[in-house]
FIVODREN-156692 format. One record per residue (C-alpha): residue in three letters; x, z, y. Coordinates in steps of 0.5 Angstrom, whole numbers, plus 500, padded with zeros to 3 digits. Each point is the difference from the previous one (the first is absolute). Example, Ala and Ser with C-alpha at 12.3 -4.5 7.8 and 13.67 -1.06 7.14 Angstrom:
<recs>
> aa,px,pz,py
> ALA,525,516,491;
> SER,502,498,507;
</recs>
This chain:
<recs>
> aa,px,pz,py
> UNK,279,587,182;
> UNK,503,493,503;
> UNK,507,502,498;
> UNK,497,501,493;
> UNK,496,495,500;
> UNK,505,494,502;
> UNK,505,503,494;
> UNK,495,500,495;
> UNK,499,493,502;
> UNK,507,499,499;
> UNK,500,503,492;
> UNK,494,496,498;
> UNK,504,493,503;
> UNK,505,502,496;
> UNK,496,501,493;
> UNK,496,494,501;
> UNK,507,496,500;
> UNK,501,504,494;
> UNK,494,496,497;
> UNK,503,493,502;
> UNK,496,499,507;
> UNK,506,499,505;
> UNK,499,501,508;
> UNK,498,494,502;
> UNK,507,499,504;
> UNK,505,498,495;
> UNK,506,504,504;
> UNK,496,507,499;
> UNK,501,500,493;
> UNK,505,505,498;
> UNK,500,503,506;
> UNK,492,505,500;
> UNK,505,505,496;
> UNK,506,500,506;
> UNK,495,500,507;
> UNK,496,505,496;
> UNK,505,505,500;
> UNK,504,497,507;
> UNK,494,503,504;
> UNK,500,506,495;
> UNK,507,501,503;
> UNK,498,498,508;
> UNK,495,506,499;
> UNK,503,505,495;
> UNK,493,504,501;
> UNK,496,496,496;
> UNK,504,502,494;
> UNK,496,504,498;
> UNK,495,495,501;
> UNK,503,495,495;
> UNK,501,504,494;
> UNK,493,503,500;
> UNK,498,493,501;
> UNK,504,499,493;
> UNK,498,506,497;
> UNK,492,499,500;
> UNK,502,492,499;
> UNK,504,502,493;
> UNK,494,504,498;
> UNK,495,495,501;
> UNK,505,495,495;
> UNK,501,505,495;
> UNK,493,501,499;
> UNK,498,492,501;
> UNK,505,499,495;
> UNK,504,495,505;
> UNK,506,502,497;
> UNK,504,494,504;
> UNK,499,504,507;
> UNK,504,507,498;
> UNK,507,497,500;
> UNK,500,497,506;
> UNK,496,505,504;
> UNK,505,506,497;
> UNK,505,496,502;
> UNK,497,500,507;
> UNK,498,506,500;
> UNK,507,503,497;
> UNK,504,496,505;
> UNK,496,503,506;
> UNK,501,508,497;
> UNK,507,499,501;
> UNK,500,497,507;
> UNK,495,505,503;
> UNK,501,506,504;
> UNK,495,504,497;
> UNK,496,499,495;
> UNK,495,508,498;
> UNK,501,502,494;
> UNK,493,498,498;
> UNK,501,493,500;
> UNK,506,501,496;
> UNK,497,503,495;
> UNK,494,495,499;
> UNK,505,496,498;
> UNK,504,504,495;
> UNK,494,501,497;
> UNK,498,492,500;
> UNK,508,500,498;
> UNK,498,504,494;
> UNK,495,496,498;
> UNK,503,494,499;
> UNK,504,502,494;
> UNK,494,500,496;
> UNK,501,492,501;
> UNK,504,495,496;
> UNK,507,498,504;
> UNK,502,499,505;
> UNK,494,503,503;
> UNK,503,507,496;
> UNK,507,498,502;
> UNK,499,500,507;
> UNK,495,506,501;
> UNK,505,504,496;
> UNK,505,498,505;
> UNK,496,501,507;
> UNK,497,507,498;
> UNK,507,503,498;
> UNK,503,497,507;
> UNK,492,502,504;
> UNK,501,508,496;
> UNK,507,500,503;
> UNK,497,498,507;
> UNK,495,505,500;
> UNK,505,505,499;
> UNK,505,498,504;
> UNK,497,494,505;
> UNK,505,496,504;
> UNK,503,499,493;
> UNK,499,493,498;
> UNK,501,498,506;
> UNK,508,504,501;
> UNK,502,498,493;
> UNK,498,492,502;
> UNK,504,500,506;
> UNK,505,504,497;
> UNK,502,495,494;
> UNK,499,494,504;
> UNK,505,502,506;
> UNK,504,504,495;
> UNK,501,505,505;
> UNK,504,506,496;
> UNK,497,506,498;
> UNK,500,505,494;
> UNK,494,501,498;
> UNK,498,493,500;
> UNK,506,495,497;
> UNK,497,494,499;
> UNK,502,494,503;
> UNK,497,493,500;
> UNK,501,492,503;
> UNK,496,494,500;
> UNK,505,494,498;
> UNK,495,494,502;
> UNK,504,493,496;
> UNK,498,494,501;
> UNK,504,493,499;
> UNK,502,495,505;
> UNK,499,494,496;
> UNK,492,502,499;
> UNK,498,503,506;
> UNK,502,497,508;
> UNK,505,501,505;
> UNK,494,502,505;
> UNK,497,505,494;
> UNK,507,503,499;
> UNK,501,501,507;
> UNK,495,503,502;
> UNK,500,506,494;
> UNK,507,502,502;
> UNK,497,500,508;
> UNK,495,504,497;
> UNK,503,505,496;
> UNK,506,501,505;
> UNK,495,502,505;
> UNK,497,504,496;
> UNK,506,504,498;
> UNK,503,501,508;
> UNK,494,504,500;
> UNK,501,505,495;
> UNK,505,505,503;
> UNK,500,506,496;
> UNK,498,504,506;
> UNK,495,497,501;
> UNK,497,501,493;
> UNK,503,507,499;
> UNK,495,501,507;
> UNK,494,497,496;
> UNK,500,504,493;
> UNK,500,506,505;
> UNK,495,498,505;
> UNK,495,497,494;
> UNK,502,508,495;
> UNK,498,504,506;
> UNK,493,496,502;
> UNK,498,500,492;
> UNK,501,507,499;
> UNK,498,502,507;
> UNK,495,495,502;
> UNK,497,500,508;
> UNK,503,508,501;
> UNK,508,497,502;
> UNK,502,497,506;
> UNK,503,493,497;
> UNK,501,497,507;
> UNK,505,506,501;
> UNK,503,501,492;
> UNK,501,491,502;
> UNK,504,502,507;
> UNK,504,506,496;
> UNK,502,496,495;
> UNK,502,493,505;
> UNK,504,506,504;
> UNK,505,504,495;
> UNK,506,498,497;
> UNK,501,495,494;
> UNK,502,506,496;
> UNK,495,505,502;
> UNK,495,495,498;
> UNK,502,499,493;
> UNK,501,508,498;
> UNK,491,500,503;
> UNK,500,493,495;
> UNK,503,504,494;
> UNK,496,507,502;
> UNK,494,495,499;
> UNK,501,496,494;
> UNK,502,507,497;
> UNK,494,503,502;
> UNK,495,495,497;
> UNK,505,498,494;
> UNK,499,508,499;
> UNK,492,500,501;
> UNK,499,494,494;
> UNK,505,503,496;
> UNK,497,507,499;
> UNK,495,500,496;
> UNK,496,506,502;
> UNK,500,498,508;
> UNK,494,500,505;
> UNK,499,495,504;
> UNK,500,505,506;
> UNK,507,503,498;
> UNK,503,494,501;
> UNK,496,499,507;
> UNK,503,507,502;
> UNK,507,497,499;
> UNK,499,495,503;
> UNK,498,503,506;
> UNK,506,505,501;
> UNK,505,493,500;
> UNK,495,498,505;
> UNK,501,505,504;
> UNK,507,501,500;
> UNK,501,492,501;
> UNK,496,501,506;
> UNK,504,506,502;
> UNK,506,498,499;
> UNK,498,493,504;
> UNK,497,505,506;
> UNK,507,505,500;
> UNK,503,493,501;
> UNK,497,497,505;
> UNK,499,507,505;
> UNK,492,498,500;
> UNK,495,506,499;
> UNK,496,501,494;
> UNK,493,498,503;
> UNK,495,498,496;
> UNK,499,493,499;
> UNK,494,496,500;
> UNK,499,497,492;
> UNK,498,494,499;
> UNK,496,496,495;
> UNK,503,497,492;
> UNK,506,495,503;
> UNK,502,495,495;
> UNK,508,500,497;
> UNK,503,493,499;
> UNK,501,499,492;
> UNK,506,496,501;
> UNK,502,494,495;
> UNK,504,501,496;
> UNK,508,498,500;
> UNK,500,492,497;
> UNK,506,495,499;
> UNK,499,494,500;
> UNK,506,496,494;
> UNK,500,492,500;
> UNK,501,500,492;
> UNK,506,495,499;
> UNK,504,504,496;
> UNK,497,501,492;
> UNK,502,507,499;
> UNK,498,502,508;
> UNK,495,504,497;
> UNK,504,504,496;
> UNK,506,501,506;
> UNK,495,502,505;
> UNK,496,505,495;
> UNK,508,503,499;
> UNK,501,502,507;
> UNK,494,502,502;
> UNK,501,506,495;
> UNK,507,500,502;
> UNK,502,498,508;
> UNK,506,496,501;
> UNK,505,505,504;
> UNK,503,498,507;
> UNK,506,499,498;
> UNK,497,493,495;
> UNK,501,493,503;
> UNK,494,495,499;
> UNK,504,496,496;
> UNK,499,505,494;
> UNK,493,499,499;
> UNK,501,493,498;
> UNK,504,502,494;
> UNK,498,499,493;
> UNK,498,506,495;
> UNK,505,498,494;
> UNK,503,506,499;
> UNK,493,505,500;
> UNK,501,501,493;
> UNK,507,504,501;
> UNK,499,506,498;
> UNK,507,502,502;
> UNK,500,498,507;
> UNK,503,508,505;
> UNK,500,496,506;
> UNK,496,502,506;
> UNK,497,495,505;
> UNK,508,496,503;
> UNK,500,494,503;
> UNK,508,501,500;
> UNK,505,498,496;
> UNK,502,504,494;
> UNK,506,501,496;
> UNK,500,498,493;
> UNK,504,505,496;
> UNK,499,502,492;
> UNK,503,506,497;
> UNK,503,502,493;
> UNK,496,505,496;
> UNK,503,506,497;
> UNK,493,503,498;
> UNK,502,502,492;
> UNK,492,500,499;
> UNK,501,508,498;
> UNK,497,506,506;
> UNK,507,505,500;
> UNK,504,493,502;
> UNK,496,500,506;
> UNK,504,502,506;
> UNK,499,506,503;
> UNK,496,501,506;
> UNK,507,501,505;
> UNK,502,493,496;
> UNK,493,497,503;
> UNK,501,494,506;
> UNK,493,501,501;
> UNK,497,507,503;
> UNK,495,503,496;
> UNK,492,500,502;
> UNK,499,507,498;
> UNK,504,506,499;
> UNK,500,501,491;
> UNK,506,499,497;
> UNK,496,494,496;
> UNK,498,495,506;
> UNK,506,500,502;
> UNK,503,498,494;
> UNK,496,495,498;
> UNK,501,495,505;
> UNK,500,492,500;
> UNK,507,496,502;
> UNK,499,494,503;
> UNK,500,493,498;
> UNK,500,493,502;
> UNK,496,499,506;
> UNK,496,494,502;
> UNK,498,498,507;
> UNK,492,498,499;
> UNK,495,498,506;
> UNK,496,506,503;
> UNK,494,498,495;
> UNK,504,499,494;
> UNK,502,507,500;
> UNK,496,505,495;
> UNK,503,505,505;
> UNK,497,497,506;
> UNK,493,500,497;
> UNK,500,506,496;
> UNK,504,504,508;
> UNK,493,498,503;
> UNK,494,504,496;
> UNK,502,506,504;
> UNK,493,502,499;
> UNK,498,505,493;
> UNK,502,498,494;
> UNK,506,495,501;
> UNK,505,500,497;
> UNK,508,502,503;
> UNK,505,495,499;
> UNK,504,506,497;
> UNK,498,504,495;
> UNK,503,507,499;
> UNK,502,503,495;
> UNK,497,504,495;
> UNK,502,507,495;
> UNK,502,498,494;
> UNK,495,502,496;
> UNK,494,500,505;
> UNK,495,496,499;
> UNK,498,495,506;
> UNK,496,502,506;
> UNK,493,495,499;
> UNK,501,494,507;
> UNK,494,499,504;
> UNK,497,494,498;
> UNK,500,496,507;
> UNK,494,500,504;
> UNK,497,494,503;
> UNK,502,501,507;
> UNK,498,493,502;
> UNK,495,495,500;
> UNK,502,492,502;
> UNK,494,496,501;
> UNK,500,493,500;
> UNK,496,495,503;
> UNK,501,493,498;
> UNK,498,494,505;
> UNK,498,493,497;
> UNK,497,497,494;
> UNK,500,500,492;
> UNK,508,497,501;
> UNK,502,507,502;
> UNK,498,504,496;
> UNK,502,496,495;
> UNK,508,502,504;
> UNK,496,507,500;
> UNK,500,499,492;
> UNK,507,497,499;
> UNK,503,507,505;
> UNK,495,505,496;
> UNK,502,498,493;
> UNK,508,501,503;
> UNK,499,506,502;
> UNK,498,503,494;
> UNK,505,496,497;
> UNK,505,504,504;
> UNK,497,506,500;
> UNK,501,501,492;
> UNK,506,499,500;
> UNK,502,505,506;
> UNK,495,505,503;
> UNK,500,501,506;
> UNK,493,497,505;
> UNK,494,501,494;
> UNK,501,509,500;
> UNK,500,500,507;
> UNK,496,495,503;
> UNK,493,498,500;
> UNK,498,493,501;
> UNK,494,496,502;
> UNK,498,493,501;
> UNK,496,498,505;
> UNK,498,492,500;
> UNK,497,496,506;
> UNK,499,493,500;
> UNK,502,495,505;
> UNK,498,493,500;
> UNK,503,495,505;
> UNK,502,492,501;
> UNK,507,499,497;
> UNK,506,497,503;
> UNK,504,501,495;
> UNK,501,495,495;
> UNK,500,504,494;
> UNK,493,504,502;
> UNK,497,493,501;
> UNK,502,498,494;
> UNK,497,506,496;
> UNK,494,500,505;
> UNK,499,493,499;
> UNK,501,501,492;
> UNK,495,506,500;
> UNK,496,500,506;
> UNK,499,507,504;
> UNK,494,502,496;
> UNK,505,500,494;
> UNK,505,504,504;
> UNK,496,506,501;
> UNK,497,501,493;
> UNK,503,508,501;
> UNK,496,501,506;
> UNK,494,497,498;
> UNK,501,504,493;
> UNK,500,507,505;
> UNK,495,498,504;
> UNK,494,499,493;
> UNK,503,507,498;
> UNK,500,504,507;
> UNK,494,498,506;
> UNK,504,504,503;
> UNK,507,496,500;
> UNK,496,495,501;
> UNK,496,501,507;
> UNK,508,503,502;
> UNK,506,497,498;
> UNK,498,493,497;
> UNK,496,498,507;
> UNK,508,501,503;
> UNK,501,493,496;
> UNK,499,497,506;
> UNK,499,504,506;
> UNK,508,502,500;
> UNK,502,492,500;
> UNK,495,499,506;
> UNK,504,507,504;
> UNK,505,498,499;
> UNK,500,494,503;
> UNK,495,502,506;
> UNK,503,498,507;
> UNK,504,506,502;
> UNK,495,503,505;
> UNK,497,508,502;
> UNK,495,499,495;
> UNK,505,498,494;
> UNK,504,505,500;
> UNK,495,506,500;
> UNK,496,496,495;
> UNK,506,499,495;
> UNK,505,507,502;
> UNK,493,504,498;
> UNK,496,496,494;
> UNK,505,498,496;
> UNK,505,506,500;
> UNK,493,503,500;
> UNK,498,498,493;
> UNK,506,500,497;
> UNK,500,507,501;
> UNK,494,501,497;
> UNK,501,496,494;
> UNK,506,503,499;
> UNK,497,508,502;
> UNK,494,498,496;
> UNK,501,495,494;
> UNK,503,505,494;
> UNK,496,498,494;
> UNK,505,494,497;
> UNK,498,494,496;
> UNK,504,499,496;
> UNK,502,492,496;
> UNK,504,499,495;
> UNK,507,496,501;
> UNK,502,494,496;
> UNK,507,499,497;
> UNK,501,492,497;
> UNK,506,498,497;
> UNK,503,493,502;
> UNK,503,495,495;
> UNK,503,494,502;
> UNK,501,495,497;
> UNK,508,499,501;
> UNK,502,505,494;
> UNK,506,502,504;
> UNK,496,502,505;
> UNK,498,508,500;
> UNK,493,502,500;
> UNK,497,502,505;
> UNK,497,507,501;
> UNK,494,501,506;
> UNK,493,504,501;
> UNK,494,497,504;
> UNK,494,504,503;
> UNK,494,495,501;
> UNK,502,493,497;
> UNK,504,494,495;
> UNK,499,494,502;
> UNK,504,495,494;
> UNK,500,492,502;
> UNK,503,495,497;
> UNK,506,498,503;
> UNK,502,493,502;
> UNK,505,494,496;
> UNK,507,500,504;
> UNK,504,495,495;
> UNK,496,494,498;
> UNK,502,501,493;
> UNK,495,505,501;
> UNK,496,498,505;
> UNK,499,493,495;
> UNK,498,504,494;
> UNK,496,505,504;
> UNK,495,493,501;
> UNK,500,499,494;
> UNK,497,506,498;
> UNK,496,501,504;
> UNK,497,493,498;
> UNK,499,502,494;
> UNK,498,508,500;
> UNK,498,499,508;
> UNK,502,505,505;
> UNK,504,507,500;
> UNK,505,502,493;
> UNK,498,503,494;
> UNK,501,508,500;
> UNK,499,506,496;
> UNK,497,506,501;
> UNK,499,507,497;
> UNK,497,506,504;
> UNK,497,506,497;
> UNK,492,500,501;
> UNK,497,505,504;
> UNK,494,503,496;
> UNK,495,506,501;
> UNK,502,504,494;
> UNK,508,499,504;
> UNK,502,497,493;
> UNK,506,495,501;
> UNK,498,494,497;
> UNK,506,495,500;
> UNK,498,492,501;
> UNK,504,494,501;
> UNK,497,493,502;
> UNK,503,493,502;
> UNK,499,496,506;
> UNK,501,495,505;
> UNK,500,502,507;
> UNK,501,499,507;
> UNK,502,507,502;
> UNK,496,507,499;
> UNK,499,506,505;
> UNK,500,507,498;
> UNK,496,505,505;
> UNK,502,507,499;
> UNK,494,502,506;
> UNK,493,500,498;
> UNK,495,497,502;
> UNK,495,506,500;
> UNK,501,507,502;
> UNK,498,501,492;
> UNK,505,496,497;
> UNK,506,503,497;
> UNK,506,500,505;
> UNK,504,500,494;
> UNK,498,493,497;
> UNK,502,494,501;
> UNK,496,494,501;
> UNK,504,493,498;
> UNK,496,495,502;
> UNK,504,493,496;
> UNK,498,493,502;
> UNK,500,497,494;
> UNK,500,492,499;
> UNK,496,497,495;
> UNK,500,494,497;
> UNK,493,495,499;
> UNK,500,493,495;
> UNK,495,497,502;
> UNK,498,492,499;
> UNK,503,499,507;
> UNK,507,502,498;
> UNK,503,507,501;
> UNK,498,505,505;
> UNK,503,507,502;
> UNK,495,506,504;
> UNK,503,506,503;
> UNK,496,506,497;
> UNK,501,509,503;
> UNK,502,503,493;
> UNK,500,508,502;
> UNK,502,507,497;
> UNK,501,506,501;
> UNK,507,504,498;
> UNK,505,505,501;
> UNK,506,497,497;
> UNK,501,493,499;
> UNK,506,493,499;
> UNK,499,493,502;
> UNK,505,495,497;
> UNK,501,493,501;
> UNK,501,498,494;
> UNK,503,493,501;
> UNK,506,503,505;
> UNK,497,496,505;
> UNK,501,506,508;
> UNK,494,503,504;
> UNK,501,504,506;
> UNK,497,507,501;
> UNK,499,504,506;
> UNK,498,506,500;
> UNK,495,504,506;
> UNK,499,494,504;
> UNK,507,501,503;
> UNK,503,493,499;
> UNK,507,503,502;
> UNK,498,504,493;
> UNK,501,493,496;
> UNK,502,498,493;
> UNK,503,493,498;
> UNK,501,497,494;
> UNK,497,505,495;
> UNK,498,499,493;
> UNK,497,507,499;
> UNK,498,505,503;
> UNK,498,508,496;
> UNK,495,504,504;
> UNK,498,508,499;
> UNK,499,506,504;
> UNK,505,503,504;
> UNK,502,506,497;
> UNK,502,506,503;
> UNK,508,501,501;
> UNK,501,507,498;
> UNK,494,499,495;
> UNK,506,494,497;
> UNK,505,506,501;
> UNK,497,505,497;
> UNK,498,495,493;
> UNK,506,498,500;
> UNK,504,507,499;
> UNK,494,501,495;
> UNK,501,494,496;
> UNK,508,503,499;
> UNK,499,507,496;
> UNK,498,496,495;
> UNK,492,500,503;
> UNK,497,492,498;
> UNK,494,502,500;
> UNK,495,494,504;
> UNK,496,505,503;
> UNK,502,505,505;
> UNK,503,507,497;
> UNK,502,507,505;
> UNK,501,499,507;
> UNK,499,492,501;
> UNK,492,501,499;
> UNK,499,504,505;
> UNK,505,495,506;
> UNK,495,495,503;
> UNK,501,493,496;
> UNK,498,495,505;
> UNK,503,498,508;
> UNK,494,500,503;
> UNK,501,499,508;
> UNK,495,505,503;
> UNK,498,498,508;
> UNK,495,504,503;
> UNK,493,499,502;
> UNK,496,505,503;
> UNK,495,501,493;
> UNK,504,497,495;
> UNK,495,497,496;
> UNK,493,501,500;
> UNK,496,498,493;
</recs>
């Protein structure tokens, strides 16, 4: 009963935080949900009690109409299933039936109920398996029931976070990935299958000592025994939850007889203890300064294809110019290749084929036809390992990848269907920082898809998520002071403010680290330090990324720059959050004496035009043009409220007014705002401005004279338009294949509820 008492104490602090009332101790903010589920893993018998806790505090909010209470607390209560030894399958079924219940709600409600009642209908059958498929993924351990593979790539941008900041994140990460051996793992997915299935009637303290004494290779063969076991029970439809406990035991037993016949000790009967706690380590985390602009791209490419051994370094800081050779049969050298270029003799016509003893290359089957359709070699280029389209395509050995060499077939016979690649691999990435690196993030995002649609090779079988944590600091680079000084730290966090309206949640988790990783960071080192900083932060990361699925997602921006040099090319660029236009100085004093003169006469700032596209209820475009004079504008692509349209802008124009009065001529600066999707400023008397873009003084504009600016739209949506547009097809709307492809780029970032109406 006290047990009891002291968590439920602890749910109800963490739902009154939920509503606002804060601990009284500041530095308790964000932390209630990480001590609460610390003193679960202390004490894993109380597992039991926490999720019944949850269950009757989702009951009572779903029938008090506290909505804001479900998310978190099935985040909580999801996150606790997974990691407990043994939950009864009571307690598993009420909250698949509550589960259930949520589909009768608008989303994300539905969205994240369907999601948990598929994963708890597969625990109840197969329990552990929840469990086994995190570790399995995370640590990417190799098994064949269960392929899938997945990484955290945390970016953050030395000009925008400290010395001391990005130093103690590599520390921690590198501290976490020594202790994640895959023996280790391998040990744990085993203990935690057999406590789930078997419960408090098998001998851990003895199945932990077998399995710390065999052979690497006897343990992987009981690894792959289990996985093959669960995979096998979660996949049949028709299985019994004591099936899969009978096979199990039998593994079980042969482990622990194995272990006995190994170590010459009799088989007495063992003393068998309570429910123990299996560590759920954190997952493999790299940590990248990002310095280079396509470093995105590049470390998404090797995690799909590894280098090999015989790679020197120096071929990762290659560039990729030469990706869209379709043509390229060399593998992965980094030697020298001889040049060489042959005479072709091929008359075009079948019989004038040579026969299969005239062939130089051998045959890949035995018929006669796929030995004489042969290709003879041509020239040869030497490209850098992540150049070459073999190196990428020879590293998705997994289903559905294709061979560099494609076989050939009987005349006549139709091809055999290839296999759509499957989506082994999941790239997570968390960026560090403020508004300026999503900015980069938008910047990296938009030449991603850019370079996809000119050759597929991440999209099929990748699957990637963003994550965003915002990290706030005293500057000591001097264009990051320059940017806060022109913004203020409140305008540097407009998306995490924007995700914490949406979602309490992401609030009361991630947006509280804005400040606590600085102060970490920068903490003496000390006994307490490192427990403090090795535990929470790579703790909640891990539980953001585990548990934030639901994505928000904001639409990118794409401007054209025009510079009032006529020689000089216009500038094509994108942004995520903001423009900022200022009017640029006088450098020569002809200009300077006759931007006096008229700024006597009309008052501060230039003349500009502007024509945008109203936004309207009835989503009818209605084209407006105006005159004005003016300092400068800022155009706001993130709302000030949750309700808003994320895919609007909000052009705020300082607008400079001229008064006659009896005392002489006066001028007053007044706020001219509107909302568009689409709009061109120009400055009508070809006097400069500057534009900047996202905050980012390293993303500015001099000398411009107009700028055009609309949402960007997707790469392979401009793709598959433009082919359209070549059969003759000028329609302006979208006709066949085009109408089904998304139209837009929006970045998604994920949250833990997406957002909540």
């Amino acid at each position: 009963a006290e047990v009891e008492s002291d968590i439920l104490r602890r749910v109800r602090t963490l739902l009154r935080e939920l509503d606002g009332h804060h601990p009284a101790c500041q530095c308790d903010r964000g932390m209630l949900r990480w001590t609460l589920h610390k003193k679960i893993d202390q004490n894993p018998s109380d597992s039991s009690v926490l999720v019944r806790i949850l269950v009757k505090e989702l009951e009572r909010a779903e029938r008090g109409d506290f909505r804001h209470y479900i998310i978190p607390l099935l985040h909580t209560l999801m996150y606790t299933l997974i990691k407990a030894p043994g939950i009864s399958d009571e307690l598993c079924s009420r909250v698949y039936d509550f589960c259930k219940k949520l589909l009768t709600l608008p989303k994300p409600f539905c969205t994240i109920g369907l999601d948990y009642a598929t994963r708890l209908k597969m625990e109840r059958t197969a329990p552990g398996m929840l469990y086994q498929r995190m570790v399995i993924s995370e640590q990417s351990l190799k098994s064949d029931p269960y392929p899938y593979q997945e990484k955290i790539f945390i970016f953050a941008d030395p000009e925008l976070l400290s010395e001391a900041i990005c130093n103690a994140l590599v520390t921690d990460t590198e501290a976490a990935r020594v202790s994640q051996s895959p023996r280790a793992c391998m040990s744990y997915v085993i203990v935690h299958a057999m406590q789930a299935a078997l419960g408090e009637g098998c001998d851990i303290s003895g199945l932990k000592r077998s399995l710390q004494d065999m052979p690497t290779s006897d343990l992987e063969h009981w690894f792959q025994q289990v996985v093959s076991a669960v995979e096998c029970a979660g996949a049949e439809a028709s299985a019994d939850r004591g099936q899969h406990a009978a096979r199990l035991e039998k593994i079980y037993c042969a482990i622990l007889s194995s272990w006995q016949a190994a170590s010459l000790s009799p088989p007495g009967d063992a003393p068998l203890g309570g429910l123990q706690g299996t560590p759920l380590p954190n997952p493999n985390i790299s940590f990248h300064l990002w310095t280079e602009d396509d470093q995105l791209w590049k470390e998404l490419v090797l995690f799909i294809r590894p280098l090999t051994q015989s790679c020197e370094p120096s071929c990762l800081s290659q560039e990729l110019d030469n990706f869209e050779i379709q043509d390229i049969i060399s593998d992965c050298e980094c030697c020298e290749q001889t040049r060489f270029s042959v005479l072709s003799t091929d008359s075009g016509i079948e019989r004038d084929l040579p026969t299969a003893a005239e062939e130089p290359f051998a045959p890949f089957g035995t018929e006669t036809e796929q030995s004489r359709l042969q290709r003879k070699g041509g020239i040869k280029k030497k490209p850098s390992p992540l150049e070459s389209v073999a190196f990428l395509q020879a590293g998705c050995n997994g289903p559905g990848a294709k061979s560099p060499v494609r076989p050939q077939r009987r005349p006549g016979t139709p091809p055999e269907p290839a296999a759509p690649p499957q989506r082994l691999h999941t790239a997570r990435i968390v960026l560090l920082g403020d508004d300026r690196i999503l900015g980069r993030l938008a910047q990296a995002y938009h030449s991603l898809r850019k370079r996809e649609t000119r050759r597929v090779f991440l999209t099929p079988r990748l699957n990637l998520q963003f994550y965003y944590i915002p990290v706030v600091t005293e500057q000591t680079n001097t264009s990051a002071i320059v940017d806060q000084a022109a913004t203020g730290p409140e305008e540097l966090s407009e998306v995490a403010a924007y995700l914490g309206r949406a979602d309490p949640w992401y609030e009361s988790n991630i947006n509280t680290l804005c400040h606590m990783i600085p102060k970490l960071a920068t903490m003496p080192s000390s006994p307490s330090k490192h427990l403090v900083t090795d535990l929470f932060i790579a703790d909640v990361i891990a539980y953001y990324v585990r548990m934030g699925i639901q994505p928000v997602c904001f639409q990118v921006y794409a401007v054209k720059i025009f510079f009032n040099d006529p020689a000089q090319e216009p500038a094509e660029d994108v942004f995520l959050t903001e423009l900022r236009t200022q009017v640029q100085e006088s450098i020569s004093p002809r200009e300077l004496s006759m931007t006096k003169k008229k700024t006597t006469l009309d008052g501060p700032g230039i003349d500009l035009t502007v024509t945008y596209r109203k936004v309207v209820m009835s989503d009818r475009a209605k084209e407006l043009a105006m005159s004005l004079r003016s300092t400068g504008l800022v155009m706001k692509a993130i709302p000030a409220d949750e309700a808003e349209d994320l895919v609007c802008l909000n052009v705020n124009i300082t607008e400079i007014i001229k008064i006659n009065n009896l005392s002489g001529r006066s001028f007053s600066a007044v706020a001219n705002r509107l909302k568009t999707r689409n709009i061109q400023i120009r400055s009508t008397e070809q006097r400069p401005f500057t534009v900047r873009l996202d905050k980012d003084s390293r993303r500015a504009y001099r000398n411009v004279i107009s700028v055009e600016v609309s949402p960007c739209l997707e790469p392979s949506y401009c793709l598959q338009k433009t082919r359209t547009m070549k059969f003759g097809v000028h329609e302006t709307e979208d006709v066949g294949f085009v109408k089904y492809m998304p139209k837009s780029l929006l970045l998604p970032i994920n949250t833990f509820a997406g957002v909540i109406q």
